[in-house]
N, C-alpha and C positions, 0 to 999 in steps of 0.2 A: 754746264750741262743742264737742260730742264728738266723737269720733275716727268714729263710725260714723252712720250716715244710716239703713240700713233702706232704703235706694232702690234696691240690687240682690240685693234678699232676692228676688226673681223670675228673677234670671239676667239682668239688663239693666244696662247702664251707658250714662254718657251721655258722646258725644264733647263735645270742646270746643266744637265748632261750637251743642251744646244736641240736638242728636238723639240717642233712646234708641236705643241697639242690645243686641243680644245678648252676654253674655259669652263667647260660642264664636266670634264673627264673626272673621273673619282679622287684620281691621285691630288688632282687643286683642289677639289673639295677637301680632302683631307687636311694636307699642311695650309689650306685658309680657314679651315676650322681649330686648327692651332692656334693660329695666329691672332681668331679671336679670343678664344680664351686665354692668350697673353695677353691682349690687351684687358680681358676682364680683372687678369691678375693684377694688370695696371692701374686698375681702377681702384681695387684692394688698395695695391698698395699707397696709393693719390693719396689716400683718407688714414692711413695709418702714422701714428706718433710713435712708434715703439721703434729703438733704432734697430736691434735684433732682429725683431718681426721682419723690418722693412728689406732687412739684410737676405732672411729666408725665402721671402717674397723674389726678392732680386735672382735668388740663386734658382726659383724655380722657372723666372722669366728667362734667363738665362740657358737654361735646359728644355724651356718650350723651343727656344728659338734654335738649339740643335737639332729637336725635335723636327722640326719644321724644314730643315736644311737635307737632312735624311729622308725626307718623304718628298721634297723637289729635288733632289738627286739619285733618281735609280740604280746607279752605279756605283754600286760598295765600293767599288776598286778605287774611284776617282775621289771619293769624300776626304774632305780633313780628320773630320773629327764624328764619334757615334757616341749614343748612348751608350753606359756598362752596367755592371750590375751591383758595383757602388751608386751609381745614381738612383738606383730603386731601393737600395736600404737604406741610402742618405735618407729618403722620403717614410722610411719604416720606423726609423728613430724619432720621427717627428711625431708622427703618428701617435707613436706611444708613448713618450712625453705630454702632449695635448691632453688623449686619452684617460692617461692617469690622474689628471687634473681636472675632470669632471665626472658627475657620477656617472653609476651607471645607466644607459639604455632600456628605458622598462616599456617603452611603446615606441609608436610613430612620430615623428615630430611636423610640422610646417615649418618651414623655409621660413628663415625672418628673425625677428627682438628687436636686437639692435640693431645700426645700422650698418655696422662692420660685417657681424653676421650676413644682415641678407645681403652682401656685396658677397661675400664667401659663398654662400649656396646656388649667387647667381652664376659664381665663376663653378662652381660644383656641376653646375647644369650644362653649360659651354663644355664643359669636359668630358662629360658622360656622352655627348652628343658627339663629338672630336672623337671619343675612342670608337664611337659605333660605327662610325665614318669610315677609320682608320682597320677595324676587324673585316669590315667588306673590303677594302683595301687587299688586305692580306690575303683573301680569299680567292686572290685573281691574279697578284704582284705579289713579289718578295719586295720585304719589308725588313728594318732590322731586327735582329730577337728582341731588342731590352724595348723597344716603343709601347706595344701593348700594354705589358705590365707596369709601364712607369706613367702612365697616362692614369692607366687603371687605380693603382697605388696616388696618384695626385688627387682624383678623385674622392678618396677616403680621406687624406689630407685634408684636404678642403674642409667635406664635415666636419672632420673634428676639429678644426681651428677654427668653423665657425662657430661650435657648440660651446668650446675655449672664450671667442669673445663676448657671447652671452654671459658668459661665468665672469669675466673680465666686467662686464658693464654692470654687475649686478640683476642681471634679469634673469628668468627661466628660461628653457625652453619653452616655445611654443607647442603644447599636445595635443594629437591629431585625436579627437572622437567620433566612432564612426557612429552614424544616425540609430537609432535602435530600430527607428521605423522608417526604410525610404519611401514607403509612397505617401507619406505626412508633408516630403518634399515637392514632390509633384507638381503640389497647387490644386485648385479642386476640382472633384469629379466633373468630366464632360458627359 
């Protein structure tokens, strides 16, 4: 079989269900905005030595990609398999494990340290983008209940695991300061 079909050489693709739709329609924007932020996960995970870690990573690639299976199949009835609401507190446990193991929060931080990190804030930003995607979704289509909240919930994950591998590498966060004076930014008066 080849890799390529020729069947959305017109700009059409077809859902699971077997209806052609548009490749701009919101519903492929959304589960290919999944899809890239599993592969951002992939990238995490590419670079990580921790067998554990790599394991968690896995688990959450794993559940992107039901994620994704659930938003190209609009028919609950027809699906295998959906998100539940162990897969959002599977992701709350993590949470707070990470959490615990860093201090606390006392400003804003930049995206970045290590290099683990900014792979995690990048995958942090795919996601926030993917659920915004996924909330107009809903807004128009039913969708499954757990997608929102476990997208939402990966997201915070994310942070903290990226704040976790800062702490892991020895380095701090990075702290956001805001300007005292913006128009010293500016550059000078015209």
């Amino acid at each position: 079989m080849k890799l390529y079909t020729r069947g959305g050489d017109k700009g059409q693709t077809s859902l699971c269900d077997g209806r052609r739709v548009s490749k701009d329609e919101l519903r492929i924007s959304a589960y290919g905005e999944v899809d890239e932020l599993n592969a951002a996960v992939g990238l995490v995970r590419a670079g990580c030595d921790d067998a554990a870690f790599s394991e968690k990573l896995r688990q959450v690639q794993d559940r992107l990609f039901v994620v994704g299976a659930e938003l190209a199949n609009p028919d609950a009835e027809k699906r295998k398999v959906d998100l539940t609401e162990p897969d959002v507190t599977r992701l709350e446990g993590w949470i707070d494990e990470a959490w615990d193991a860093v201090a606390p929060l006392k400003s804003f931080i930049l995206p970045g340290g290590s290099e683990p990190a900014a792979r995690l804030h990048l995958a942090r930003g795919v996601c926030r983008r993917a659920e915004r995607t996924v909330v107009r979704l809903a807004g128009t289509e039913q969708i499954g209940p757990w997608v929102i909240p476990f997208l939402n919930r990966l997201s915070d994950l994310l942070f903290a695991w990226a704040r976790l591998a800062n702490v892991l590498a020895g380095l701090e966060d990075v702290v956001w300061r805001a300007p005292t004076d913006r128009r010293s930014d500016a550059g000078p008066d015209t």
